[in-house]
N, C-alpha and C positions, 0 to 999 in steps of 0.2 A: 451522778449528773442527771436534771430533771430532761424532762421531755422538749420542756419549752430551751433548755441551754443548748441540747441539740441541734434543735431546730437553726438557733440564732446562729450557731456554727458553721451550721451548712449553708448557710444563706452569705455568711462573710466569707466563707470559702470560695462561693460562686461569683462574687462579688469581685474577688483577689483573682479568680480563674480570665473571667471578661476584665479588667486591667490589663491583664499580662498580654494577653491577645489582641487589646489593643495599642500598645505598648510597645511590645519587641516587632523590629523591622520584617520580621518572616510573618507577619499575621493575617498579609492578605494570600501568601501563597498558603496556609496552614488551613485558611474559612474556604480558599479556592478548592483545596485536595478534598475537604470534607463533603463541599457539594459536587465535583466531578467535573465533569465540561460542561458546557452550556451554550445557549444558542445567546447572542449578545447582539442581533441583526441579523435581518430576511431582507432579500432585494429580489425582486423577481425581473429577471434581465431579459427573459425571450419568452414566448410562446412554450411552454411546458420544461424553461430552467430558472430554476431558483437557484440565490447563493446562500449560502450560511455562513455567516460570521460565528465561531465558534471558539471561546476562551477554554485554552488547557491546562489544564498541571501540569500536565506529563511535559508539557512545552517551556514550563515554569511560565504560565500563568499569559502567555503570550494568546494574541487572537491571527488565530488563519483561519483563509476558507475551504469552504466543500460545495461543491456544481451538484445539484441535481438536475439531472432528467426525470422528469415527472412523466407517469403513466394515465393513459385517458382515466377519467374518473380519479385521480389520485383528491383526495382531502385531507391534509394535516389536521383536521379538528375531529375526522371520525376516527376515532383510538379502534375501532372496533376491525379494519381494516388496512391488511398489514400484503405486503407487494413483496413478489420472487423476487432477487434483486443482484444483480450484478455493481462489481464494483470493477471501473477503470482506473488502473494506475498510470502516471505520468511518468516519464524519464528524465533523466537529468540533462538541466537546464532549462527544462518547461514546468507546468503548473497546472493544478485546478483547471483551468481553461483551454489548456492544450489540445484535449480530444475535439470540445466543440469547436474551435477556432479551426482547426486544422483537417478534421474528417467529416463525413456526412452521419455520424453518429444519430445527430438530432431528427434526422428523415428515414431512418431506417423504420420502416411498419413495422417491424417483428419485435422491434425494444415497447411499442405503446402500450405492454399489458407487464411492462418490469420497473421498477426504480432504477435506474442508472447511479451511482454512485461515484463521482470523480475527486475526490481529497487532495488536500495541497498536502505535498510531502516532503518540500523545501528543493532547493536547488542541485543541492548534491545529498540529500539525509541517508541514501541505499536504505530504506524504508526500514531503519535499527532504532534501538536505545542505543544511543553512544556508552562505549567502555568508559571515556572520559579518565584516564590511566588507573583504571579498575576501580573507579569511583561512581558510577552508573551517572542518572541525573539528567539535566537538562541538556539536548533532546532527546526525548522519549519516546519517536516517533513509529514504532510500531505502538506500543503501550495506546498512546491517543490513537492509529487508526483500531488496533484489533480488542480493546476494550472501550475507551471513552466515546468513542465516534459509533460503534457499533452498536453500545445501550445507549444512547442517543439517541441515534435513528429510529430504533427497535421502540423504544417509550413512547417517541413525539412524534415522528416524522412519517408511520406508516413503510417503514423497514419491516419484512418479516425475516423467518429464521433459514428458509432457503436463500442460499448463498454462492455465488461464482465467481469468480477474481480473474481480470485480465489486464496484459499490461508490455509496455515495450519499454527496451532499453533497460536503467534501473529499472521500472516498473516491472520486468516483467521475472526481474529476481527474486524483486516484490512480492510478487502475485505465488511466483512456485515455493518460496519459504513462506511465507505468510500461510497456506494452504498445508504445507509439511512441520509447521512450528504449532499452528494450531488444531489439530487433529478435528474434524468435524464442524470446521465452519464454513468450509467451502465444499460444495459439493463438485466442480471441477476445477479447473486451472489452466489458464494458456499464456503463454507467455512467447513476446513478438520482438526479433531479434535482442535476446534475452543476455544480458551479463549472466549465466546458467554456473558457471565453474569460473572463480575470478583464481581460484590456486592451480589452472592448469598449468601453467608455466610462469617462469621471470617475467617475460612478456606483460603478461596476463596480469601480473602481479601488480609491476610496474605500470601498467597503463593504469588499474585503478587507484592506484597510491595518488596518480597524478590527479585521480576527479576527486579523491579523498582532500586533497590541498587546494581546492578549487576556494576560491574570496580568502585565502590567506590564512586558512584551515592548517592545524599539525595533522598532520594525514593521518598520525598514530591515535588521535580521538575518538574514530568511529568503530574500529574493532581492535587498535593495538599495533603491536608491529607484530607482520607479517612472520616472522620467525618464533618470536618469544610468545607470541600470543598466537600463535596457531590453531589452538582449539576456539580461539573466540572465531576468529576465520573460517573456521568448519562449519563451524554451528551455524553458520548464514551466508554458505554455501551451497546451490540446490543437488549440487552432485553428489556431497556428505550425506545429504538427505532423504536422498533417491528410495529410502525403503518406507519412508512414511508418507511417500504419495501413492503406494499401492491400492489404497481404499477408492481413490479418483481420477476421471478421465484424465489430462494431460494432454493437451498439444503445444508442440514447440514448431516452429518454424525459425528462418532465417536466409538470406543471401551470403553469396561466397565474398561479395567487396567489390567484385566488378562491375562494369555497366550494364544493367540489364533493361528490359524492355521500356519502364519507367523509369531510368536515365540520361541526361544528355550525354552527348556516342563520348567517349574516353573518361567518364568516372570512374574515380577508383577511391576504396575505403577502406583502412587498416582495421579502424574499430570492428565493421562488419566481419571482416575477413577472421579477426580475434576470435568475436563472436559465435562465426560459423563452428570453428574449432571446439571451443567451449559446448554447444548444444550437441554437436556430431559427441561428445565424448558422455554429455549427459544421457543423450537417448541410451548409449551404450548402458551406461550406470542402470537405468529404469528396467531396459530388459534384464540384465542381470539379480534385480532387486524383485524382479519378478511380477512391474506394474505391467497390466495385461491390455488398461485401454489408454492407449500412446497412439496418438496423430503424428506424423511430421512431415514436414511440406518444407526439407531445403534445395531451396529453389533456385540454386546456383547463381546465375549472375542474378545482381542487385546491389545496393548501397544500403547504409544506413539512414531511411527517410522515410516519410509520411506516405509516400503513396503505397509503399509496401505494407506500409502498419493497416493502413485503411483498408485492403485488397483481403489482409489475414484477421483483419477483426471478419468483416462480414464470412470467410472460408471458415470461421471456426464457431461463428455463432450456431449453427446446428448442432456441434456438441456441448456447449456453454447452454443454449435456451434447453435442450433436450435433460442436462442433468436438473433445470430449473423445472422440468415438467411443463414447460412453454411453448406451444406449438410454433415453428417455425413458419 
C-alpha cells in the first residue's frame, strides 16, 4: 500500500469517525464529556456576586448554577491570580442562592480576601453520583462539584489550590465526605447541623429514605437500599469515614430540637434532634479515629434554621480562614 492510499484512508476514516458523531443521538453528550463543563453565561447580580451558568456531563449535559462571592481585587481575566477559597454548600431544599439570600455571608470583611464558592447541588442530590441500581450515570453530582467545577474554577475563574468546605443540613454531609473522599482538597471542614451518621438508627434511616423520595424520586437511586447496599451507604457516611479526616481541622455543631434562644418560645424539631444524635455519635468516631483538631459547639436548645447556620458560619470562620492562611 503506497503512501498516498494511506493517507486517503485515514482521511475516509476521519470523515466515517465526524458522521457517526454526528449521527448517533449520544453525540452531544459524547463532544460535551470531551470538553468538560463549561461556563455557557455570567450574570453579575450584586456588588461582588456573580452567577455561573455552567453545562455538565457529569449532569448529562444539563446547565445549573454556581454564586460567587468575589474577593476585593478579584479579575477573571488575570489567569495569573488565583484566591484561598472556600466553598458553601446548601441543604436540602435550598440552592446556589441560599447562603446569600438567607445570611449575611456577602458583608462579612473577613471573606473580602477569599473566593466564596456556593454550587447548586439539586434539591435533594446528598452531594453523590447516584448508584442509579448499580449503573452510576446521570446525576453525578459529586463528580461535577469535586472535578468539573473545581478545574473550572482553578483554570478561569481565579480558584486557587487552598481549599475549605462548609455546609448545613445535606450540605454539611457534603462538606465532611467531600473533605474525607477526597483526601487533600480541603484543607478544613465544618459542617452545620449536619446529616453526619444517616446509619445511626431506623430512625435515621428512615427519615432519609424519606428526603431520598423527595419530587417522586425511587429513594433506592441515590445509594441503594439501605440493607443490600450497605457499603454504598457507608462509603457516604461521615462516621464510616471518621479516619480520613485525621489530616483536617473539623468543626461540627448542632442543636438538640428544642426552642432555643433564636426560636419562637414552644419550637420543637425532630430533624434537629436526629441530627443532634448523629454529630454527638460522630464526634465520638473522630476521637476514637484519632482526629486531634475537632471544634464542637452542641448547643443544646435550638432548631433546625438559618439563624443558627449564620451564628456557626461566622463561630467557625476562625478555623476555616486560619487553615486558608487568612487572617481573620
Amino acid at each position: 500500500m503506497t503512501a498516498a492510499t494511506i493517507r486517503r484512508a485515514r482521511c475516509l476514516l476521519l470523515v466515517l469517525a465526524v458522521l457517526l458523531l454526528t449521527l448517533t443521538p449520544n453525540a452531544p453528550s459524547v463532544a460535551a464529556e470531551a470538553r468538560g463543563a463549561e461556563v455557557v453565561a455570567v450574570t453579575q447580580v450584586a456588588d461582588r456576586q456573580v452567577d455561573l451558568s455552567v453545562r455538565s456531563p457529569a449532569l448529562g449535559g444539563r446547565t445549573v448554577n454556581v454564586r460567587l462571592l468575589t474577593p476585593d481585587g478579584w479579575n477573571p481575566d488575570d489567569r495569573g491570580r488565583h484566591w484561598p477559597t472556600l466553598w458553601l454548600l446548601h441543604g436540602c431544599c435550598g440552592d446556589y442562592t441560599s447562603w446569600t439570600s438567607r445570611t449575611d455571608v456577602a458583608r462579612i470583611d473577613s471573606l473580602r480576601d477569599v473566593l466564596v464558592v456556593m454550587p447548586e447541588a439539586g434539591w435533594n442530590s446528598w452531594y453523590s453520583d447516584w448508584w442509579n441500581n448499580g449503573n452510576g450515570g446521570d446525576p453525578a453530582w459529586e463528580t461535577f462539584h469535586t472535578k468539573e467545577l473545581r478545574r473550572l474554577l482553578e483554570r478561569d475563574w481565579g480558584a486557587g489550590p487552598r481549599r475549605v468546605v462548609a455546609g448545613l443540613s445535606m450540605g454539611g454531609q457534603g462538606a465532611l465526605m467531600y473533605a474525607a473522599r477526597h483526601p487533600g482538597m480541603f484543607k478544613a471542614a465544618a459542617a452545620y447541623s449536619g446529616s453526619v451518621h444517616p446509619l445511626l438508627n431506623d430512625e435515621s434511616v428512615s427519615r432519609i429514605m424519606g428526603f431520598f423520595a423527595g419530587q417522586g424520586d425511587d429513594p433506592r437511586r441515590v445509594w441503594g437500599d439501605p440493607v443490600a447496599q450497605r457499603d454504598v451507604w457507608a462509603a457516604h457516611d461521615p462516621y464510616y469515614l471518621a479516619k480520613r479526616l485525621r489530616p483536617i481541622p473539623v468543626y461540627l455543631s448542632c442543636g438538640d430540637g428544642t426552642a432555643g434562644p433564636l426560636d419562637p418560645p414552644g419550637a420543637t424539631n425532630a430533624l434537629e434532634a436526629d441530627f443532634d444524635r448523629q454529630n454527638h455519635a460522630l464526634a465520638g468516631a473522630l476521637e476514637r479515629a484519632g482526629v486531634r483538631h475537632v471544634t464542637t459547639n452542641f448547643y443544646g436548645p435550638g432548631t433546625h434554621s438559618w439563624p443558627y447556620w449564620q451564628r456557626e458560619l461566622h463561630a467557625s470562620l476562625p478555623m476555616l480562614l486560619g487553615a486558608l492562611r487568612v487572617t481573620n
